[in-house]
N, C-alpha and C positions, 0 to 999 in steps of 0.2 A: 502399339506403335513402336514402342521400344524396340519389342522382339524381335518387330520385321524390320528395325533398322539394323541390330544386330545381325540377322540373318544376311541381308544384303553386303554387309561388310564382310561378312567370314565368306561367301562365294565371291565377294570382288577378291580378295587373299590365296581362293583356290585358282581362281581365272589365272590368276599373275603368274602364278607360278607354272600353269600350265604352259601358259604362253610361253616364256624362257626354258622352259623343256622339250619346247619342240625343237624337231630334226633342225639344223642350222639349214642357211640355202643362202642363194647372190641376194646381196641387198643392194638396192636403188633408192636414193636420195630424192624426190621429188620436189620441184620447186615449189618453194613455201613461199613465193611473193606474189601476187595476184598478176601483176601482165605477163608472168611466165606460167602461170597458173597450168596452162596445155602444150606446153613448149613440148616438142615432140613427138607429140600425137598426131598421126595422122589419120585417123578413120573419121568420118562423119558422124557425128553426134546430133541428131534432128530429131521431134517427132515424123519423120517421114518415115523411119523405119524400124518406130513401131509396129511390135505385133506378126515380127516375121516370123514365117516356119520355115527351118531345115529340113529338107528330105535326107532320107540317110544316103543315098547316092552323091547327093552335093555336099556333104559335111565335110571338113578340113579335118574335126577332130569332136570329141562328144565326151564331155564332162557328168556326171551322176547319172540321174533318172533311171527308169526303170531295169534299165542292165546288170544295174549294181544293186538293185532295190531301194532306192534310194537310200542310199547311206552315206547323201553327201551334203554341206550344210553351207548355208549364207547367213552369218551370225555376226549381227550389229550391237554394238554396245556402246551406253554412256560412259565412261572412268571418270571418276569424283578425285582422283589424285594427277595432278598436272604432271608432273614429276614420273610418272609413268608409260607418258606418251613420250617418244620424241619424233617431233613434227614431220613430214614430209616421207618418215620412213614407211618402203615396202620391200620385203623380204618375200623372194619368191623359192618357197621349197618344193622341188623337185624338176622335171624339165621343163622348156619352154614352147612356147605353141609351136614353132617352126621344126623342132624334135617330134613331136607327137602326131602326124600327119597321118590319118586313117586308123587311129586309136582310141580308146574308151578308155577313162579313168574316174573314180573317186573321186572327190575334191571338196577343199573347204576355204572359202574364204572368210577371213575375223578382221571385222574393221573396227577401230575403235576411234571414238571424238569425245573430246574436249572443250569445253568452256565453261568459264564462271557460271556465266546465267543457263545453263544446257543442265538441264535434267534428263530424268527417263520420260517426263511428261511430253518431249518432244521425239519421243525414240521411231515411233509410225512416220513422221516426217524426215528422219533420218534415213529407215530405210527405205522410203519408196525414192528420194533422190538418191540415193547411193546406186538404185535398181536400173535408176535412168541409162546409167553409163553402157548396161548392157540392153537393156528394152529401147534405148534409142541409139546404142549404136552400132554403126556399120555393119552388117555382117552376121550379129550373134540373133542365136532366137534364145530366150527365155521362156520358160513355162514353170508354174510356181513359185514356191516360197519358203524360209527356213529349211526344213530338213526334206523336201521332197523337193526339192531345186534340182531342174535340169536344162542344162545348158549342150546347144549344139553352135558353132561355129562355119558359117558358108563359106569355102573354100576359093570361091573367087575371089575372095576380101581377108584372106589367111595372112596374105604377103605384107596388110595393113598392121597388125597386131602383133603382141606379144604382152604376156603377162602385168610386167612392170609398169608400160605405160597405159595397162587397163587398173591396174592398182591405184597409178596414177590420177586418172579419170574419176574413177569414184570416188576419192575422199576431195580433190581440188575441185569436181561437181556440186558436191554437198557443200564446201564451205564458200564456193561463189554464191548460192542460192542461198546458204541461211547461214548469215553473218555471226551469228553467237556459238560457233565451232570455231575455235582459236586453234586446237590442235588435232591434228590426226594421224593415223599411222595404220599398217594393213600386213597382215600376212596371207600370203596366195600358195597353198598345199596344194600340188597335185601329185594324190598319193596312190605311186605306184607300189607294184609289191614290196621293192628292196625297203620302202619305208616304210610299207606295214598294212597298204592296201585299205581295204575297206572297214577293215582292226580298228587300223590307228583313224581313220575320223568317226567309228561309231563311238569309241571311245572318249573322244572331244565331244559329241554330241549328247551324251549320257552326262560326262563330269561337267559339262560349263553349259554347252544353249539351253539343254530342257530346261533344267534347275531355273536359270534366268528367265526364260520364256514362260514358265511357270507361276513364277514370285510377280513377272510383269502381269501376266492375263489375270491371275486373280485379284488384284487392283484395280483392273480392268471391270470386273463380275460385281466389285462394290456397287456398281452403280446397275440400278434400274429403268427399265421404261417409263414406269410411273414416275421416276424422281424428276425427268426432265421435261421440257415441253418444247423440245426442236428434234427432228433427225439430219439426218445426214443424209443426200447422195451420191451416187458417186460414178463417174459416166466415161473412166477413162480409157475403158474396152468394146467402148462406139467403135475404135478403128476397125476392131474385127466381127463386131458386135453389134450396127447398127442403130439396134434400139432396145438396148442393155440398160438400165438404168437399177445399179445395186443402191437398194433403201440401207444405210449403219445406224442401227441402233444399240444402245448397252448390253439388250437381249439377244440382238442379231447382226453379230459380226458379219463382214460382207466373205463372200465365196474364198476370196485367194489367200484370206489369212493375213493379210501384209500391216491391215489396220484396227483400229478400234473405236468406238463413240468419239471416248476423248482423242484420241490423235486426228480423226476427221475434224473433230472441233479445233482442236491447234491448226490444223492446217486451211480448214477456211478461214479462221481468225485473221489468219498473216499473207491466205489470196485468198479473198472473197467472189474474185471473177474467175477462176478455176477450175479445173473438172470437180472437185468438191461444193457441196453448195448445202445452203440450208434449205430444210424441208420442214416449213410448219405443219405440225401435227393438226388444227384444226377439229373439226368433232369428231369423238371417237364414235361410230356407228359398230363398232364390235367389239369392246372389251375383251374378251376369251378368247379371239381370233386372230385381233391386233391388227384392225382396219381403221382408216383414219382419212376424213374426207384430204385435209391438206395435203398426205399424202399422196392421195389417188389423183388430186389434181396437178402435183408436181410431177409425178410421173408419169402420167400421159401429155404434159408438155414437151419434157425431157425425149420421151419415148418415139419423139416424132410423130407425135400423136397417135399412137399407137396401142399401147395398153392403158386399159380406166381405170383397174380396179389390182390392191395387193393386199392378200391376208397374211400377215407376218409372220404368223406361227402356223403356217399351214404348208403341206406339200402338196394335196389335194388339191382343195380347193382355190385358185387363185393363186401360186404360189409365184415368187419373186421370179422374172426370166433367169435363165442360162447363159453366162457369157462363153464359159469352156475354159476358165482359172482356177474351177474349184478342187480342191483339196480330197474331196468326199464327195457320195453322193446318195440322195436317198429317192428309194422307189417304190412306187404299187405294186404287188405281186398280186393278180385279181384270182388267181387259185386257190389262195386260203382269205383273201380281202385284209391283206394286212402292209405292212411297209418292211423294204430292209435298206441296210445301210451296206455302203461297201467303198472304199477309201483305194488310194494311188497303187498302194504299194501293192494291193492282193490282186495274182496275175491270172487268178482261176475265172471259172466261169459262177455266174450267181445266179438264182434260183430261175429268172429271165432266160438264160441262155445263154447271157454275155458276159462279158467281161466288162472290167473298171473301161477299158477303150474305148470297146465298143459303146458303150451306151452313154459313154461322154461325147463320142461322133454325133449321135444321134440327138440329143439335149440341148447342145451347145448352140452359140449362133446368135443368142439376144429372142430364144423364143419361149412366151408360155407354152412350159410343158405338165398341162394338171396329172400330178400324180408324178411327176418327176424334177427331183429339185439336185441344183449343186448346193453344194455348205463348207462350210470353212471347217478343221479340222476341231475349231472351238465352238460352234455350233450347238453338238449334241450334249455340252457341259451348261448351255443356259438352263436356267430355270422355267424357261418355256418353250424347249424345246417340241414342235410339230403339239403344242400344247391342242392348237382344234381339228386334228386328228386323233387324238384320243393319247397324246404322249409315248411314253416307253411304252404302254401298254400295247401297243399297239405295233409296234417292232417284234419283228418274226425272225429274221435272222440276219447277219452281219458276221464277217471273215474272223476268226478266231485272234489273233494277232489286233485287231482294231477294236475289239469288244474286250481285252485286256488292257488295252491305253485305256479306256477308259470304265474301267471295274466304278472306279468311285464316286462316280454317277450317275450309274444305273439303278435305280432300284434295286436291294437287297433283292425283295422277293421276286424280283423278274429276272435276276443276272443269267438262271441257270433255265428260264423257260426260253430263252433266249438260242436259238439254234445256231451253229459257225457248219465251214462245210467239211466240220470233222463229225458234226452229224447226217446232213445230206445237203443235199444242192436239188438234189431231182422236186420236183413238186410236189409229187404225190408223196413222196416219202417226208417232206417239208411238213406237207396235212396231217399226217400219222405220226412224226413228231411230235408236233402241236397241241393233236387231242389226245395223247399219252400225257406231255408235264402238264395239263390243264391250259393251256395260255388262254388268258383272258380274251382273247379274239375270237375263240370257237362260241363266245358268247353271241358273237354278231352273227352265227351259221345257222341254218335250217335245221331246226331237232341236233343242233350241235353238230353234224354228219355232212352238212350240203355248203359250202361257201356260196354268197347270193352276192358276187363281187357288184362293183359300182359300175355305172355306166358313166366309165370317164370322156368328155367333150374329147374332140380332134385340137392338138395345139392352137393355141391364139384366137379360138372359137368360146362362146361365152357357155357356163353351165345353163339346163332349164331350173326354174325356178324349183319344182317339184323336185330335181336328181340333185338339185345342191341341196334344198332339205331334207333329203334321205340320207346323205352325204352328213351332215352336221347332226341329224338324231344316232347315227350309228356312232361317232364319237363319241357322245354325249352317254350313250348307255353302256357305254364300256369302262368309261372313267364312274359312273355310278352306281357300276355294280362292282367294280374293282376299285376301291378307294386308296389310296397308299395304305401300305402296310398292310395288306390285304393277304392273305395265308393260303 
């Protein structure tokens, strides 16, 4: 406890300093008394406009995503020193929306709040109201989170906005809705070349959010499924999603990243009538799979009576629907009978034929899709990760770049059976990778030579009884004949 108090104090030390190191820019005073709270804001601020998309023909102007590779960040933080903030201030470095008209840039926004009783324990609360200002207003689309944040701006609603009093917006949002933020203050980077482009916020994303995001998620990892006996769900991507309903649990972060067990829990604590809601666990009917009758009945309440049935740790069989927020995503490749991963930023094609886009078009929606699941970028760090699939064993290949975030979770002995598409993409050549480093998959093949894939259900269609337990012996005999640590 000490050390990681320590540690947390020598990164709040680097933050600070970073902070007053950045490029200077116009600073805007925002009112810090509550009836002036939106003085000057004039765009609509509703859930009615939730969930918008930009086309790029109608955009005003287009902040990070995939243009820039996502190298641009929305980084919230608690400060434990009052004396650090001062109140109402937003500093906007570089130009302002009404400069920028039919332009792409980098960008980073750093907000920071304040109060006695505000810990980190309420940081998931912080940012999803902070998120509000742009997910509900006027004009912007948002898609993602932290450092895959991308922002497009609709041009008909250009003439509404400007930086300042969207800086504005955000931290006066948060501290209307949660009273125990006494101070805030924000910087709005949008980093062109002359200040360092995509350099200078990879560089802010490296020195201050990872580290932070880091120290928070494994705090986060303390806690287990077994420790508790409530989930979480969480239904706020109905708008575009229908009948979306993300299960949070400690092992399974939901798709967009934005939250965790306990910040779901802080925030039904303080709305209990909310898109958050408690989900009693009730009998466990699968242990190893992570099926739970309470669950299966809240979520096909929730689901609009829709879906009956969710195996937690599974992509296969029953896996949680797709809203089209997710971070990552994992898939069936039925040519070797294996799974791969493939995340935002990688713009190639995957062993499927598609791309990260492409087969988030197709997923997405609020539909079971067996054998295709979205995941948050924290996902594959549980300790039960796609566990009734057969685990990492059972991953075939993922982008080289996203199987290096995360090395320190993979299995030693599977890191390098593990194919990216600096070894191939093509399928057949995927196979003949495979049965060259040995992967524990060619276990499940005909005479080791024949892939005998699954006969995956059509979306939102239920498995037969027989093909889901063909389905759950082939796991089963791959994790027992490949034990960890297996050579």
């Amino acid at each position: 406890m000490k050390e990681r108090k320590r540690k947390a104090e020598e990164q709040a030390q680097e933050r600070q300093q970073i902070w007053e190191s950045l490029p200077k820019g116009e600073v805007y005073h925002a009112p810090t008394d509550p009836d002036n709270f939106f003085k000057g804001i004039t765009y609509d601020i509703s859930p009615r406009q939730f969930g918008l998309r930009v086309r790029k023909h109608d955009m005003h102007c287009e902040l990070g995503g995939p243009k820039h590779r996502y190298s641009s960040f929305f980084f919230i933080e608690v400060v434990g020193d009052e004396g650090r903030i001062e109140d109402g201030r937003v500093e906007v470095i570089g130009p302002e929306i009404k400069d920028i008209e039919g332009q792409s840039f980098p960008f980073g926004f750093w907000i920071r709040y304040y109060g006695k009783e505000l810990t980190e324990d309420y940081l998931d609360l912080l940012t999803r109201w902070t998120y509000f200002a742009l997910e509900e207003g006027e004009g912007w689309m948002l898609l993602n989170t932290r450092d895959t944040i991308w922002l497009r701006l609709h041009k008909k609603y250009a003439s509404k906005h400007d930086f300042k009093h969207l800086g504005q917006a955000m931290i006066n949002l948060c501290k209307i809705q949660f009273p125990l933020v006494e101070k805030a203050d924000a910087k709005i980077l949008i980093a062109t070349e002359e200040l360092g482009g995509a350099k200078l916020t990879k560089e802010i994303m490296d020195k201050v959010c990872i580290p932070y995001w880091e120290r928070v998620d494994e705090s986060a990892r303390e806690f287990s499924d077994e420790d508790v006996d409530t989930f979480y769900g969480c239904t706020i991507c109905q708008t575009f999603a229908p009948t979306h309903v993300c299960v949070v649990a400690p092992d399974r972060p939901p798709y967009c990243g934005i939250i965790t067990w306990l910040g779901a829990k802080v925030m039904c604590d303080l709305d209990p009538y909310g898109y958050t809601f408690e989900m009693p666990l009730g009998e466990c009917v699968d242990p190893w799979g992570g099926e739970y009758t309470g669950v299966n009945e809240k979520i096909y309440e929730k689901s609009n009576r829709t879906y009956k049935r969710v195996v937690m740790y599974s992509s296969i069989t029953y896996p949680q629907t797709n809203c089209g927020c997710f971070e990552a995503a994992i898939f069936y490749i039925p040519d070797v009978d294996g799974l791969g991963l493939v995340d935002r930023r990688y713009g190639g094609d995957t062993p499927l034929g598609m791309t990260f886009s492409k087969l988030a078009g197709l997923i997405s929606g609020g539909q079971q899709n067996h054998g295709y699941c979205g995941i948050s970028f924290r996902t594959p760090k549980s300790r039960k990760f796609v566990r009734a699939d057969g685990g990492w064993r059972r991953i075939v290949w993922m982008p080289k770049e996203y199987k290096q975030m995360l090395a320190e979770f993979i299995p030693e002995e599977m890191y390098d059976k593990i194919a990216t598409e600096e070894n191939c993409v093509n399928p057949e050549e995927l196979k003949e990778f495979l049965k060259r480093v040995k992967h524990p998959v060619v276990a499940l093949w005909k005479d080791g030579e024949v892939p005998e894939p699954l006969r995956i259900p059509a979306p939102n269609t239920d498995w037969s009884g027989e093909e889901e337990k063909i389905a759950r012996e082939k796991a089963k005999k791959i994790i027992t004949q490949y034990p960890v640590g297996f050579e």
